[in-house]
C-alpha positions as CSV (number, residue, x, y, z in Angstrom):
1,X,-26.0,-1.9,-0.5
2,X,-24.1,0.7,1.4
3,X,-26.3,2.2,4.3
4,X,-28.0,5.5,4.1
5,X,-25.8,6.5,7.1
6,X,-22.4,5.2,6.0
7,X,-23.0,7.0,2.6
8,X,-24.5,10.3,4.9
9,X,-20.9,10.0,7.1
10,X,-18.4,9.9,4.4
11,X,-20.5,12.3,1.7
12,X,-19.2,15.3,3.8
13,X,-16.1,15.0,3.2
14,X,-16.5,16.7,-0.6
15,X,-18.5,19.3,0.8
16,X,-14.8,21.3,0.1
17,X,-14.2,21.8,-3.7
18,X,-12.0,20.1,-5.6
19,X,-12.2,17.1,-3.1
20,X,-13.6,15.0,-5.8
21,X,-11.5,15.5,-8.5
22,X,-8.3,15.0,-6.7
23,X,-10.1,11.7,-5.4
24,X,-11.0,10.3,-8.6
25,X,-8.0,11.6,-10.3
26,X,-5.8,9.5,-7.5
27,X,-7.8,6.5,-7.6
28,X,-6.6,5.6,-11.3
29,X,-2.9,6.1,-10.4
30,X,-3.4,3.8,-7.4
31,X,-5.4,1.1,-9.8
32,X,-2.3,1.3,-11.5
33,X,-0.4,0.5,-8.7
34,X,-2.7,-2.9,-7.8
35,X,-2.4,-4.1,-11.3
36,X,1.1,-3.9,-11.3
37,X,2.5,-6.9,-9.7
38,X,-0.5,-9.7,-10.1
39,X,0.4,-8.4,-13.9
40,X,4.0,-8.6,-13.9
41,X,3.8,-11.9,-11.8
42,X,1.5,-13.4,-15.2
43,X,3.4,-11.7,-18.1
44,X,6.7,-13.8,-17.1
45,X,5.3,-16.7,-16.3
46,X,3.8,-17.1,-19.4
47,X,6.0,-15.7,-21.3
48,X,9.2,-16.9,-19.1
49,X,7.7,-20.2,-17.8
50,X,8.5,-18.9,-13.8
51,X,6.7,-17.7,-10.8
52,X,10.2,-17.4,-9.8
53,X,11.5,-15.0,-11.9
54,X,8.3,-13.8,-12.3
55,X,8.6,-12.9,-8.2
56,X,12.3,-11.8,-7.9
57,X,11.8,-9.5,-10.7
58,X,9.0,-7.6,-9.1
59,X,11.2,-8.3,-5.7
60,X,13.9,-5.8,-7.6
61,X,11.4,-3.3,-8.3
62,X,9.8,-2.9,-5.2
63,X,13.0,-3.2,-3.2
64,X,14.3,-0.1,-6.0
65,X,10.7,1.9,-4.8
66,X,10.9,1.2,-1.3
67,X,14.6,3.5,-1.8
68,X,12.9,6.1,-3.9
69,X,9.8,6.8,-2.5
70,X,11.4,8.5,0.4
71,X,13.4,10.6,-1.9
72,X,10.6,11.5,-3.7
73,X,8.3,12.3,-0.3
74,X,11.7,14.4,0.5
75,X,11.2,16.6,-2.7
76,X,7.5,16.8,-2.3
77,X,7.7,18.4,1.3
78,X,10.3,20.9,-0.2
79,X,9.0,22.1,-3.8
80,X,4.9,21.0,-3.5
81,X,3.0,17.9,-5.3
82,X,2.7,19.5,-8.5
83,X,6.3,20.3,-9.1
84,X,7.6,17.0,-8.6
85,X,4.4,14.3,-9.2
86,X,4.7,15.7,-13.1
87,X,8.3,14.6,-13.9
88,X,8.6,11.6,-11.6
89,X,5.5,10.3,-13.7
90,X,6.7,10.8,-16.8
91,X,9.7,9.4,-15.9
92,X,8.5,6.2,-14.6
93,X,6.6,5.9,-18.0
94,X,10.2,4.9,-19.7
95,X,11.5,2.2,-18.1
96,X,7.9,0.2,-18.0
97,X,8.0,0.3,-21.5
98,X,11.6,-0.9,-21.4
99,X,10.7,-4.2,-19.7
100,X,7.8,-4.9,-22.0
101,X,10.4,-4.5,-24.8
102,X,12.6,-6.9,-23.5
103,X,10.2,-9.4,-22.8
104,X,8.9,-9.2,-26.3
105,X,12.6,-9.5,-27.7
106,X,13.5,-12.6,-25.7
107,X,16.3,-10.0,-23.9
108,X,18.5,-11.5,-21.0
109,X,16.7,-11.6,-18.0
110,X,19.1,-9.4,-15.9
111,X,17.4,-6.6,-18.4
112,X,13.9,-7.7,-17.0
113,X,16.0,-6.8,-13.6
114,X,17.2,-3.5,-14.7
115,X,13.5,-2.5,-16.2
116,X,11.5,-3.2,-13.4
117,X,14.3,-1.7,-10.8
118,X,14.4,1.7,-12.7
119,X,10.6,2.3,-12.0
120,X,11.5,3.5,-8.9
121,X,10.2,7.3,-8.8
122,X,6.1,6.6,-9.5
123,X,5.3,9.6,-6.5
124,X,3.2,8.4,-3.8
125,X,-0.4,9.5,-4.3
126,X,-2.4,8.0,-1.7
127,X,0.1,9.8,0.8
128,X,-0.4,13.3,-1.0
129,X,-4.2,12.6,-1.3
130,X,-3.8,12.4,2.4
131,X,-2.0,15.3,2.9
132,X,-5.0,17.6,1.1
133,X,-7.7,15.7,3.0
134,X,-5.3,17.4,6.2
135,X,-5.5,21.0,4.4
136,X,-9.0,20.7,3.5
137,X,-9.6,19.3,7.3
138,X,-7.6,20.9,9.3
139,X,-10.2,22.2,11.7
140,X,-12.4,19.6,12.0
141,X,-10.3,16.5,13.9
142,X,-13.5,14.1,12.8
143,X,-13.7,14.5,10.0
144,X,-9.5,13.9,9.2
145,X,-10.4,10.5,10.9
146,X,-13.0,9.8,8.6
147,X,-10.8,10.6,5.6
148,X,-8.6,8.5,7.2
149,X,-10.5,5.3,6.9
150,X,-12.0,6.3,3.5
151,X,-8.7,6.4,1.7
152,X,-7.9,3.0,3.2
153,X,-11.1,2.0,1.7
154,X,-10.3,3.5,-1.5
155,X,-6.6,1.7,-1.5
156,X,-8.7,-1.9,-0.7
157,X,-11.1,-0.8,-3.4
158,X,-8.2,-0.8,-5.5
159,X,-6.8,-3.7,-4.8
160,X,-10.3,-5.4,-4.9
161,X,-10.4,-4.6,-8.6
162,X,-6.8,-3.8,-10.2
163,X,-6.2,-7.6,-9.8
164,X,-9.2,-8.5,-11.6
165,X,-8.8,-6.6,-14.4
166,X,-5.4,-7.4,-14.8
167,X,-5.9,-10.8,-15.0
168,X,-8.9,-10.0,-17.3
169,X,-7.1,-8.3,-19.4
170,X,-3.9,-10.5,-19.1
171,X,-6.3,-13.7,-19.8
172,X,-8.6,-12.0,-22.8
173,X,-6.5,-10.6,-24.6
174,X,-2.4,-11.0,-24.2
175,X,-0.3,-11.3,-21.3
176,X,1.2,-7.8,-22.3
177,X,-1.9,-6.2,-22.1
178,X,-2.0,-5.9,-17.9
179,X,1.3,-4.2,-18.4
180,X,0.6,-1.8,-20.6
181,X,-2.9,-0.4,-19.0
182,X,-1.0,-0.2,-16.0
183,X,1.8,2.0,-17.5
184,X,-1.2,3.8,-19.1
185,X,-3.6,4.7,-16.1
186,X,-0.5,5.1,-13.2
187,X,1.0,8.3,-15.8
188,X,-2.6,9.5,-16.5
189,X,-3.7,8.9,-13.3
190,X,-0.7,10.7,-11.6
191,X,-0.6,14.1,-14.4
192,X,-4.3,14.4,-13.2
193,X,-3.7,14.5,-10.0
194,X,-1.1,17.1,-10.2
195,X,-3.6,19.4,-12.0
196,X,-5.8,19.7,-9.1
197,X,-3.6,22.9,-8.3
198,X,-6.7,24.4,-5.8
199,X,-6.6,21.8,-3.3
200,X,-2.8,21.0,-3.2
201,X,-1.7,21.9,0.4
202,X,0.8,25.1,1.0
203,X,4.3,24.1,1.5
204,X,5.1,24.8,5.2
205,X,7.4,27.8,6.5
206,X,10.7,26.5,6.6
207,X,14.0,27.9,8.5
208,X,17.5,26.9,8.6
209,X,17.3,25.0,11.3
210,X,14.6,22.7,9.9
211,X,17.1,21.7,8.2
212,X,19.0,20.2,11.0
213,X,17.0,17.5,11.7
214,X,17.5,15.0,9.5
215,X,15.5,11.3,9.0
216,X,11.9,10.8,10.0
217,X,13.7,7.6,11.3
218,X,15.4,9.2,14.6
219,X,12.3,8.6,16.1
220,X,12.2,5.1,17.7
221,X,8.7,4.6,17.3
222,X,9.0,5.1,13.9
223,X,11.4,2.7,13.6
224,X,9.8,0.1,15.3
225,X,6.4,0.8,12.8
226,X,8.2,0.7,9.9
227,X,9.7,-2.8,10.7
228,X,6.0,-4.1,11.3
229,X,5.0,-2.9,8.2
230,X,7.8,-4.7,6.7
231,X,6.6,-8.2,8.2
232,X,2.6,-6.8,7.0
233,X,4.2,-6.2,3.2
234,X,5.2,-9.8,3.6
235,X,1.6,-11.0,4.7
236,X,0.6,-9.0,0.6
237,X,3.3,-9.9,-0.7
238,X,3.1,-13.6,0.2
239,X,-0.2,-13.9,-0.2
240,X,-0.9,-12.8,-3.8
241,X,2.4,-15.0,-5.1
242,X,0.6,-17.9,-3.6
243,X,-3.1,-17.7,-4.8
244,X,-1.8,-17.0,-8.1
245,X,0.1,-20.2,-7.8
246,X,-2.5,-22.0,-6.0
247,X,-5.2,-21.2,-8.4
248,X,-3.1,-22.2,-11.8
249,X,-2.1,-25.7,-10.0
250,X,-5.7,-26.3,-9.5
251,X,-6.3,-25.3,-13.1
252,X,-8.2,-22.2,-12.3
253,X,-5.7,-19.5,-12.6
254,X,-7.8,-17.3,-14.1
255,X,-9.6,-17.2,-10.6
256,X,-7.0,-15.8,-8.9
257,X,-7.5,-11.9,-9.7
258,X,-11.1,-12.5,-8.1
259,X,-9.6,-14.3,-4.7
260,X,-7.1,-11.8,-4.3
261,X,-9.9,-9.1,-4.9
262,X,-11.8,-11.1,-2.0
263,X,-8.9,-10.3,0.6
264,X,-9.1,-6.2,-0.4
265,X,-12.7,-6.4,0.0
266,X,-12.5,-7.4,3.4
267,X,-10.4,-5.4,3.9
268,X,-12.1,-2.3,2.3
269,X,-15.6,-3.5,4.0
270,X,-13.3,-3.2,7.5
271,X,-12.0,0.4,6.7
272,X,-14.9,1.9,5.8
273,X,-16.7,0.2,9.2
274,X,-13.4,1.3,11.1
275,X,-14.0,5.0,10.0
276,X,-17.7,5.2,11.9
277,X,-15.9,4.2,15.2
278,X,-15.1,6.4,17.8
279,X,-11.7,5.6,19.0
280,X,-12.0,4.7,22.8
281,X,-8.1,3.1,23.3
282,X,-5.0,5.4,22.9
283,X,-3.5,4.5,19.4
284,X,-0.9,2.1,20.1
285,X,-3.1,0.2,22.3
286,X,-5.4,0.0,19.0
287,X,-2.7,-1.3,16.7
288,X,-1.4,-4.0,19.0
289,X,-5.0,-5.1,19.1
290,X,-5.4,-4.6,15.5
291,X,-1.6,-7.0,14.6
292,X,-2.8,-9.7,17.1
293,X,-5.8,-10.0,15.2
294,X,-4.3,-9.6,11.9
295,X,-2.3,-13.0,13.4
296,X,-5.3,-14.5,14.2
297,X,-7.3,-14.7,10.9
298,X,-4.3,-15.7,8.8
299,X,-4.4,-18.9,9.9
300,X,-7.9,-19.6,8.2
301,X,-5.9,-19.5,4.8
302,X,-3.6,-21.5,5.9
303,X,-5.9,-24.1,7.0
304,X,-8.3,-24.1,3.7
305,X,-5.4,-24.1,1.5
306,X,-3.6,-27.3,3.4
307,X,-6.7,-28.7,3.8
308,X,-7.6,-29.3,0.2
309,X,-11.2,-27.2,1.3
310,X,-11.2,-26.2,-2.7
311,X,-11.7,-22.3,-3.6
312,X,-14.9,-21.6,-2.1
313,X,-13.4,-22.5,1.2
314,X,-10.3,-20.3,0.2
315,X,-12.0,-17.2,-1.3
316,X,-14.0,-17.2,2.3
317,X,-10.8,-17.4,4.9
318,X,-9.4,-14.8,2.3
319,X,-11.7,-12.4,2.9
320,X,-12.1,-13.1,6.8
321,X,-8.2,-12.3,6.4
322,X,-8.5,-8.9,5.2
323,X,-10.8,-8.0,7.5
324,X,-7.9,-7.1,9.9
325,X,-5.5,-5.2,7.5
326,X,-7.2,-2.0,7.1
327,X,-7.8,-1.1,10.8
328,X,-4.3,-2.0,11.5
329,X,-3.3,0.1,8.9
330,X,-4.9,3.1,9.6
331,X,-3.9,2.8,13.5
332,X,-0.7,2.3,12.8
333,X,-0.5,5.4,10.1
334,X,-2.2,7.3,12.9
335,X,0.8,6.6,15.0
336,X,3.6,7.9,12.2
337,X,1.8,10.4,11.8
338,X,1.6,11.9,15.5
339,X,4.8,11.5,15.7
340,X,6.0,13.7,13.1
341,X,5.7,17.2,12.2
342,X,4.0,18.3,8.7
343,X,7.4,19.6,7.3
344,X,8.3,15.5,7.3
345,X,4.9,14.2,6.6
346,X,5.6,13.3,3.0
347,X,9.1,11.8,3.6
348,X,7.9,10.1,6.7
349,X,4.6,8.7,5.5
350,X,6.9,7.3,2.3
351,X,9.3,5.3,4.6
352,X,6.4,3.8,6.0
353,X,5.0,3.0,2.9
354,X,8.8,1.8,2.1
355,X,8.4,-0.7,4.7
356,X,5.5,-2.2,3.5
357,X,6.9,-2.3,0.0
358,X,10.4,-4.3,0.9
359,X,8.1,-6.5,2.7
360,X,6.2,-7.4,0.2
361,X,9.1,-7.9,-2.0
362,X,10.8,-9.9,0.1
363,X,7.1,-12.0,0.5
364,X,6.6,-12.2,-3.2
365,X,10.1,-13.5,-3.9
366,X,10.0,-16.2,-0.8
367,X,6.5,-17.4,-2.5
368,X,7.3,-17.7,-5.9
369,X,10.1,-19.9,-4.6
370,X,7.8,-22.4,-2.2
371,X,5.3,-22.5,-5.4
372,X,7.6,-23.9,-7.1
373,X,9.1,-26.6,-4.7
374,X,6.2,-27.5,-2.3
375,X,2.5,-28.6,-2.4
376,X,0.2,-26.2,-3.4
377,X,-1.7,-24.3,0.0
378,X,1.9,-24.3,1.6
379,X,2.7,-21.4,0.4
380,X,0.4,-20.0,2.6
381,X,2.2,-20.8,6.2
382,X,4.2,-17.5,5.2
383,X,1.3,-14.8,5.4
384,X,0.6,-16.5,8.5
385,X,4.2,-16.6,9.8
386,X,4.6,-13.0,8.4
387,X,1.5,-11.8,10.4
388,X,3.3,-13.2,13.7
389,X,6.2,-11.8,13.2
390,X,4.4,-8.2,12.8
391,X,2.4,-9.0,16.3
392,X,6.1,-9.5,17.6
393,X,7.9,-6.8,16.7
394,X,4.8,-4.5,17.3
395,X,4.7,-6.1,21.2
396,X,8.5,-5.8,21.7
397,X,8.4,-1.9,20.9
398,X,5.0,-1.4,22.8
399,X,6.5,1.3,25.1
400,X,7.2,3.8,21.9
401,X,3.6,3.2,20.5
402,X,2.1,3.6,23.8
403,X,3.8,7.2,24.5
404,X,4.2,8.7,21.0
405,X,6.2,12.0,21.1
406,X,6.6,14.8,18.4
407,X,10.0,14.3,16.0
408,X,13.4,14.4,17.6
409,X,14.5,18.2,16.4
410,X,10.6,19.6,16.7
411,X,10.8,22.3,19.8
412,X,7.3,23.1,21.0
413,X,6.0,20.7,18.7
414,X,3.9,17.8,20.7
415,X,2.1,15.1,19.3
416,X,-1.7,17.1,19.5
417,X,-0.5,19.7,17.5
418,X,1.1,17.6,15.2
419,X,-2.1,15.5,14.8
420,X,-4.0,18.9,13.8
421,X,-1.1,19.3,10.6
422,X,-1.1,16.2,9.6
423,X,-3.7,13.6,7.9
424,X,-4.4,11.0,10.6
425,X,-4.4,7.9,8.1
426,X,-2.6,5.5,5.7
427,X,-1.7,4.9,2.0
């Protein structure tokens, strides 16, 4: 049971109106978004007969997103939530109900490719719901740090019980059925959201030189976040490819949805712990920290699942292992964030977010191929190689986390007045 104090801290943040309906309108779209791969990955290979395909395909789709998403935080920052969230939705809706078409009619599987690749504009709602928590926020610096770490939880939360339910629903009733209730809840979920019309945040003032300063990416800290996200994304990626795998050659596939929810609760247990903190280290201190632990935990997976230690053993290290994500997350948001200003906060926030999702592509595709070749538990030496390679990357561009600086082409913009535009958190 949650502590009267944890529930006291983060109740007021809905002391603004509208906060809660925005919230829970968000949170299905972002269920959708959980269910969608551990339901794709279990549609194809029963229906296909391979985690392979079954991982390239959903490979081709995030890859597709990881290009969109940016173009769809680019519109957001110049017409509002509403104006864009509403199409892009309904848009999305089409080509999910194209793949489940051609999987039903035995189609080639390059179609399968096609389908999943063209669901590519779904808007980003945990970055918007973000944005709003800043509006709502904007003069109270706690309480943006709080919302911070409570929308991290919420994202674990999701990813806690979308794989469940997918497999439940997956398992119970037809391998189809994860796919459609995610197609279902991501388009409500997202039309919702874009009613909230009182608590959408005002588009900034814009000039024509704004327009001058092209990608979020010119900064080089950005650039050296976004490539460890891309090595995180592999850690997800990777890691939910394997259990699937490693639960089915045990004969408990059906286990899998409730081990993967394991690692999100960890994760989401860590957040909401995270957000009650008072940060004492400047940020980038925190997130090399945060990787090095992230490295350090990884390896308990990796030695239960070579180690024959059975599920039990597993579904503990999995948890252990999210412990680290979430913190490491919301630093390293914190950081993008400072250093741009809110006129790029959408596009900016969705390159990160990019990052993450070509990571996990290129994680998911790498495990469905070791699931097929190797011993099951092997799979999971790439989560824990992934997780290094984060700590690396993060340590070799140290000096840009340690001195963030406000966006190339921001005059009189610093990095503590772009923290009081902007939300200081994650997806």
């Amino acid at each position: 049971m949650p502590s009267p104090a944890l529930l006291a801290s983060y109740r007021r943040l809905f002391a603004a109106p509208g906060a809660a309906a925005f919230t829970l309108a968000g949170l299905l779209g972002r269920l959708a978004l959980s269910m969608y791969g551990v339901s794709l990955v279990v549609l194809l290979s029963e229906r296909r007969g391979s985690y392979g395909l079954a991982g390239a395909v959903s490979a081709a789709g995030l890859v597709f997103g990881a290009i969109g998403m940016p173009l769809i935080g680019r519109l957001v920052d110049r017409y509002g939530q509403a104006r864009v969230t509403v199409p892009a939705a309904l848009y999305s809706a089409v080509p999910m109900a194209a793949l489940l078409l051609c999987v039903h009619l035995g189609a080639p599987d390059w179609t399968l490719f096609l389908s999943s690749a063209a669901c590519s504009a779904m808007p980003n709602l945990g970055g918007m719901a973000r944005s709003r928590w800043a509006h709502l926020h904007r003069d109270d610096p706690a309480a943006r740090h709080l919302a911070n770490s409570f929308e991290q939880a919420l994202d674990e939360l999701c990813f806690m019980a979308g794989p469940v339910l997918a497999m439940l629903l997956c398992t119970t009733l037809a391998p189809e059925a994860g796919m459609i209730a995610t197609g279902a809840l991501g388009t409500v979920g997202a039309l919702l959201f874009a009613a909230q019309r009182r608590t959408e945040p005002p588009l900034p003032v814009r000039d024509s030189a704004e327009r001058r300063h092209g990608s979020p990416l010119r900064a080089p800290g950005l650039r050296v976040l976004v490539l460890t996200f891309l090595a995180t994304g592999m850690v997800f990626g990777a890691t939910e490819i394997t259990t699937v795998a490693y639960a089915d050659a045990l004969g408990h596939k059906a286990t899998a949805g409730l081990l993967l929810a394991l690692v999100a609760g960890g994760s989401c247990v860590a957040g909401l712990l995270f957000g009650l903190l008072t940060p004492r280290r400047a940020p980038g201190t925190r997130f090399l920290l945060c990787a090095a632990a992230m490295a350090a935990v990884l390896l308990l997976p990796l030695a239960a699942g070579l180690g024959g230690a059975g599920l039990g053993a597993l579904g503990v290290a999995l948890f252990a292992a999210g412990t680290a994500t979430a913190p490491t997350m919301v630093t390293g948001m914190t950081l993008v964030q400072e250093l741009l200003p809110r006129r790029q906060f959408n596009e900016g926030m969705a390159m990160a977010v990019s990052g993450i999702v070509v990571g996990i592509s290129a994680g998911a595709a790498l495990a469905g191929t070791v699931a097929e070749r190797a011993a099951p538990g092997t799979g999971y030496a790439l989560p824990a190689a992934a997780a290094g390679l984060a700590l690396l990357i993060a340590l070799a561009g140290r000096r840009h986390l340690t001195a963030p600086k406000a966006a190339e082409g921001s005059p009189g913009e610093g990095a503590a007045e772009n923290a009081e535009q902007i939300v200081s958190g994650t997806l």
